[in-house]
Structures are given as C-alpha cells and as structure tokens.
C-alpha positions in Angstrom: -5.6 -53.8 42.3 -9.2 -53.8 42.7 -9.1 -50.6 44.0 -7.5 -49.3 41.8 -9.6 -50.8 38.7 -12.7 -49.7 40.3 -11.2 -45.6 40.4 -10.2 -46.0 36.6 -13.5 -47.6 36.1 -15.2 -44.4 37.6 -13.0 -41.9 35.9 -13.5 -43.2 32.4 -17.4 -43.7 33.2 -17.5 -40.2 34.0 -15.7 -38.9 31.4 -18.0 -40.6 28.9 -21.1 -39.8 30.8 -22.8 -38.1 28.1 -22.5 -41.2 25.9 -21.9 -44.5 27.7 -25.4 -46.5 28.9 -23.7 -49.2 29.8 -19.9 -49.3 30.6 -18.5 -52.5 32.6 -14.8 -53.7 33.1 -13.5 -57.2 34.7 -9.7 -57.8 35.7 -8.2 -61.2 35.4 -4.4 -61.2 36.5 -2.2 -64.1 37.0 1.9 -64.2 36.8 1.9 -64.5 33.1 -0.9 -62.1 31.6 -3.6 -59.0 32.8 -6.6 -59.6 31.1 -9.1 -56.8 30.6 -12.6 -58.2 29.6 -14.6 -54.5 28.4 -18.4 -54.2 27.6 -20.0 -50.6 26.6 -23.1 -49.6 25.1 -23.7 -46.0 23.5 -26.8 -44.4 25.0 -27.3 -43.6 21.3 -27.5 -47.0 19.7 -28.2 -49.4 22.7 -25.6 -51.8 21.0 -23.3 -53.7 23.6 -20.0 -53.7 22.6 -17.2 -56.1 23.7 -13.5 -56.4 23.6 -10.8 -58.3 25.6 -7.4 -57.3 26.1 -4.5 -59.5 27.2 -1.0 -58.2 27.5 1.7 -60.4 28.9 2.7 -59.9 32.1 6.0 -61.7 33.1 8.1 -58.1 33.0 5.7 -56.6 35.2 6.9 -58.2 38.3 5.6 -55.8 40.9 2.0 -54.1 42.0 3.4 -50.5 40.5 4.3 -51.8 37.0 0.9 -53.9 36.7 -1.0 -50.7 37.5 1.3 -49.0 34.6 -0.1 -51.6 32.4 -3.5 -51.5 33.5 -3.5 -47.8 33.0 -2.2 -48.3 29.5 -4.6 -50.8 28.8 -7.3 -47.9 29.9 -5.7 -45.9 27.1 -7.0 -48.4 24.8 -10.0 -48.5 26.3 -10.7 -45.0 25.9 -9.8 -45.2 22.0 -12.2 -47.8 21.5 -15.2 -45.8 23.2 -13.9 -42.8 21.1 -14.4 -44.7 17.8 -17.2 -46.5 18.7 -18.6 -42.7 19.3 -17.0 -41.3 15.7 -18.4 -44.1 13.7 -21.7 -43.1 15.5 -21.5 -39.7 14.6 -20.3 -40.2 11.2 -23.8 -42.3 10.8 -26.2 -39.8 11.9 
C-alpha cells in the first residue's frame, strides 16, 4: 500500500506542480477505517492547508478494494487543491 500511496502522491504532486510548494500525504489503515491525513501549501500564498479523511473500511476486505478507496479518496484530494487554487484566483 505504501507503494502505491507514494505513486499517487507523485502523480498528483506533478500534476499540481505549478501551484503546490508544499504537498504531503500520510496513510493510517486498520480493519475498520483508511485514514488520509493531507497538508498543501500554494506557492502563491505560503498558507499550509490541512484536511483528514476517514472512510470506513470494513467492506473493503481485500488489498484491491482498499486501493479503490484510496484512489477515491485522491479524487477528493484533488478537489480540495482545486478550490483551494479557485478561491486563490478569485482573490487576486
């Protein structure tokens, strides 16, 4: 799982590139939740930015359906760093 954290952590740091200063992601998984702990800072503002998300995890059972919901969770992610970048925009 680490692995595979540290490729989506590289993609979306990439992506963002342009915008992101400061961009850091840590994993907590047990049997009953995946917790994502996010921190990002806009190269723009300097601001660090924080967010935790914590889905239950019972139904994902196996290592292919945790990754589903870790990639999900990325989704979010991504909207987050999106508004975070509009509401920037919007103030210049």
């Amino acid at each position: 799982m680490k692995a595979y954290l540290e490729e989506l952590s590289s993609g979306l740091a990439e992506q963002y590139k342009l915008y992101l200063e400061t961009f850091i992601v840590d994993l907590t998984c047990d049997e009953a939740f995946i917790e994502l702990r996010v921190a990002f800072a806009l190269r723009c503002d300097h601001v660090l930015r924080s967010e935790v998300f914590k889905v239950e995890a019972s139904a994902a059972l196996d290592d292919v359906e945790r990754r589903a919901v870790v990639a999900a969770l990325f989704l979010e992610i991504e909207d987050h760093i999106d508004g975070a970048i509009a509401a920037r925009e919007v103030t210049n």
